[in-house]
C-alpha positions as CSV (number, residue, x, y, z in Angstrom):
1,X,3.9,-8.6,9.1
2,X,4.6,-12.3,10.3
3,X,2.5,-13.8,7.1
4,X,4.7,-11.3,5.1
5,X,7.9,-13.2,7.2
6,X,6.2,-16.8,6.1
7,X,5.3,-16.0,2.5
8,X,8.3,-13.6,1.0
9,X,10.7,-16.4,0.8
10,X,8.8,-17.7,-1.7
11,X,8.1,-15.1,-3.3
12,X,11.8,-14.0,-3.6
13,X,12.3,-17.9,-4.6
14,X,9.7,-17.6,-7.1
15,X,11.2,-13.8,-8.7
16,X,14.5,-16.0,-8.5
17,X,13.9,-18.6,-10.6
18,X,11.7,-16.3,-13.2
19,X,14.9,-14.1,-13.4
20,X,17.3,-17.3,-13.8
21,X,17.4,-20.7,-12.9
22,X,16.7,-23.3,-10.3
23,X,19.9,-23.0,-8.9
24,X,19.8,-19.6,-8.4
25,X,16.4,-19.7,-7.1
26,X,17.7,-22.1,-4.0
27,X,20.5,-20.0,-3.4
28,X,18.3,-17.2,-2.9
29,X,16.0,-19.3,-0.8
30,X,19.2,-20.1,1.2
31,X,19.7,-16.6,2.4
32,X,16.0,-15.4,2.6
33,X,14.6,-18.1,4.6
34,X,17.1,-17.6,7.7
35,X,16.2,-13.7,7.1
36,X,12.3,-14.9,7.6
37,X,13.5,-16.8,10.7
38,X,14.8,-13.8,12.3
39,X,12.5,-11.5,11.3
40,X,9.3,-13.7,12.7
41,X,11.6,-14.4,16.0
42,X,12.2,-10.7,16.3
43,X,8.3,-10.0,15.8
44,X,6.7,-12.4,17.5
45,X,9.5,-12.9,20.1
46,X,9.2,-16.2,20.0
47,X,10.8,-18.7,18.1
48,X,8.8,-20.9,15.4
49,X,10.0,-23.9,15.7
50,X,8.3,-25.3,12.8
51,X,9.5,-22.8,11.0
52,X,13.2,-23.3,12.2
53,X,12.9,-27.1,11.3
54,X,12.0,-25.6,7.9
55,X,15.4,-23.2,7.3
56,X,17.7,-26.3,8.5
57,X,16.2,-28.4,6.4
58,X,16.3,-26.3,3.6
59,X,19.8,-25.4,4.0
60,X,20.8,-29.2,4.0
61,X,18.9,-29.9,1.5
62,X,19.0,-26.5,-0.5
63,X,22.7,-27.3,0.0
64,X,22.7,-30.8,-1.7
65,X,20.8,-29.6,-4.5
66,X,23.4,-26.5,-5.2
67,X,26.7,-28.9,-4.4
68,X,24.9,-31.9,-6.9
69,X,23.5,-29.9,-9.1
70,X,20.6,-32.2,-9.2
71,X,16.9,-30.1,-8.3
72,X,15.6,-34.2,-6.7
73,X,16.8,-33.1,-3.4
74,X,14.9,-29.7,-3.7
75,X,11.9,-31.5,-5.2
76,X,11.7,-33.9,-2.0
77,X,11.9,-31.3,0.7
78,X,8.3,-30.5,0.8
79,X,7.4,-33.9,0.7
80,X,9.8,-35.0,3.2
81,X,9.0,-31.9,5.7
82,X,5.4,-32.4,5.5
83,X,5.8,-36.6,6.5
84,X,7.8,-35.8,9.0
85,X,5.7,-32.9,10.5
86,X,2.6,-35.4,9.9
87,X,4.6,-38.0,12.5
88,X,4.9,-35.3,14.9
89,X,1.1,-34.6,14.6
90,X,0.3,-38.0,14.9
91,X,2.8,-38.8,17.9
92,X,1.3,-36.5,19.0
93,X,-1.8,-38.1,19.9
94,X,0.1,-40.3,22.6
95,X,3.0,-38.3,23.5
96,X,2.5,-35.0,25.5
97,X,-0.1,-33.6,27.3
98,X,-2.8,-32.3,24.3
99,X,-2.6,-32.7,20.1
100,X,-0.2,-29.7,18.7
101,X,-3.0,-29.0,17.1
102,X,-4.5,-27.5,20.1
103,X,-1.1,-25.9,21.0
104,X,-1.6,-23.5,18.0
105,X,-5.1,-23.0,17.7
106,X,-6.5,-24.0,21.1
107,X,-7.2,-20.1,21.6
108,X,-9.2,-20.4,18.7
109,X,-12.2,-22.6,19.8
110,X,-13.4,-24.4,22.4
111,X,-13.3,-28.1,21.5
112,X,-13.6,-31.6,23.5
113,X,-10.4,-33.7,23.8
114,X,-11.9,-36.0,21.3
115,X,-12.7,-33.0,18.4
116,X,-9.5,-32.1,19.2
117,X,-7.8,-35.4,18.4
118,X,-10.5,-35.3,15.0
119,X,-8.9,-32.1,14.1
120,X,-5.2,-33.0,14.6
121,X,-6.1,-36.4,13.1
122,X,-7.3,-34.1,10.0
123,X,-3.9,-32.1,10.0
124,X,-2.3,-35.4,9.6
125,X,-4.3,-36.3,6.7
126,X,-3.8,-33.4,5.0
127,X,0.2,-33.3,5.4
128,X,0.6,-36.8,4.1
129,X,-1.4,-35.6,1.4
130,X,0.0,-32.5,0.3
131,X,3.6,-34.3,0.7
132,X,2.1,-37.1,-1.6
133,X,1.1,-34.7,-4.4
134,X,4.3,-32.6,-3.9
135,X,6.3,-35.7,-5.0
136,X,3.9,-36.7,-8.2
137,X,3.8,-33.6,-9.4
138,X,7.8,-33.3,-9.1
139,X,8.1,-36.4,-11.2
140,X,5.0,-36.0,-13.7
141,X,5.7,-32.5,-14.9
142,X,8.0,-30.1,-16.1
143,X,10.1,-28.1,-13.5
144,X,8.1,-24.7,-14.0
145,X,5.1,-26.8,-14.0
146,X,6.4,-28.1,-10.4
147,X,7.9,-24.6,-8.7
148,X,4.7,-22.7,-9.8
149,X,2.9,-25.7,-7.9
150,X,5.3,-25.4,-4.6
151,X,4.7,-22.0,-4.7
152,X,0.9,-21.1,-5.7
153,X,-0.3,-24.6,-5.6
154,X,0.6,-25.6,-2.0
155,X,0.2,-22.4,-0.6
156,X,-3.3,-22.7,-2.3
157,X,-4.2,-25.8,-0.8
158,X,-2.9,-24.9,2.8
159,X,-5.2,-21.4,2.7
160,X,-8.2,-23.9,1.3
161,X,-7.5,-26.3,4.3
162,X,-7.0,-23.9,6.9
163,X,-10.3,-22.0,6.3
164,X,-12.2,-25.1,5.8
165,X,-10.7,-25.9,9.3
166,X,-11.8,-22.9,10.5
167,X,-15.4,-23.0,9.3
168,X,-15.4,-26.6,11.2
169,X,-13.8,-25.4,14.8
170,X,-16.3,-23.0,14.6
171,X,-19.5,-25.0,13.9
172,X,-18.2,-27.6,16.4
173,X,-17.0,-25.0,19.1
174,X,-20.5,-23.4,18.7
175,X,-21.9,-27.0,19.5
176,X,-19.9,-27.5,22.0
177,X,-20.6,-24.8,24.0
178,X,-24.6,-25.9,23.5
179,X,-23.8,-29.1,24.8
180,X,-21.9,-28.0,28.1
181,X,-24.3,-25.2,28.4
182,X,-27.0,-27.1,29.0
183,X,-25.5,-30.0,30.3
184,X,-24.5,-27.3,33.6
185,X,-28.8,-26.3,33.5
């Protein structure tokens, strides 16, 4: 039910813009993504913060696009959310604690400081890059060309990512473990 509260706002987005426009599309985003928010919150009884950051910034910049009528604010949003979470990663290196990384997966697998910083160091990559390919294909194709992408294409590459993620925590948790195992022998 929670990846149903992450993924139906762009799926309504995506019905949206197949039934009209652009414009219509982000003013349909504009009400479904704070219904997402509330929904997850109520769920999980927590609230996402990263998803929060998300809404706002989509209402701001959902907002410019509708009041400009120009779709460049909507185009850089990804782009621009994905930098900035990719500072936050990285800051996060230094500042706090532990990596976020290991804030959201840290149940996940048993890693050393140092794969942790690997694998936030990773995240970081991978933001800059999806932000980075966000933008060219916003100014290198045609505007289906671009939603299908910010819809399928992104959410594509952030499944891709996560599993291959997922295969490495595990090989290097498993590894891990060895090493302390028989480092305590």
């Amino acid at each position: 039910m929670q990846l149903l509260a992450d993924f139906l706002p762009l799926l309504f987005f995506f019905a949206a813009y197949l039934y009209d426009d652009l414009y219509f599309a982000v003013g349909v985003l504009m009400v479904v993504m704070p219904i997402g928010l509330a929904l997850k919150t109520y769920l999980t009884g927590k609230l996402d913060k990263i998803y929060l950051g998300s809404t706002i910034f989509l209402l701001v910049l959902g907002g410019a696009t509708l009041f400009y009528r120009n779709p460049l604010f909507l185009y850089w949003k990804p782009t621009v959310f994905y930098w900035v979470v990719s500072i936050v990663f990285l800051a996060s290196q230094w500042i706090g604690t532990m990596p976020i990384v290991k804030r959201l997966f840290g149940q996940a697998a048993e890693l050393s400081r140092e794969q942790w910083l690997k694998l936030n160091l990773m995240w970081v990559a991978f933001f800059i890059f999806a932000g980075g390919l966000n933008i060219y294909i916003a100014y290198s194709f045609s505007q289906p060309v671009w939603v299908k992408f910010k819809v399928f294409g992104l959410l594509g590459l952030t499944f891709i990512f996560v599993i291959i993620q997922a295969i490495w925590m595990t090989k290097v948790s498993r590894r891990h473990k060895s090493d302390t195992e028989q480092s305590e022998a």
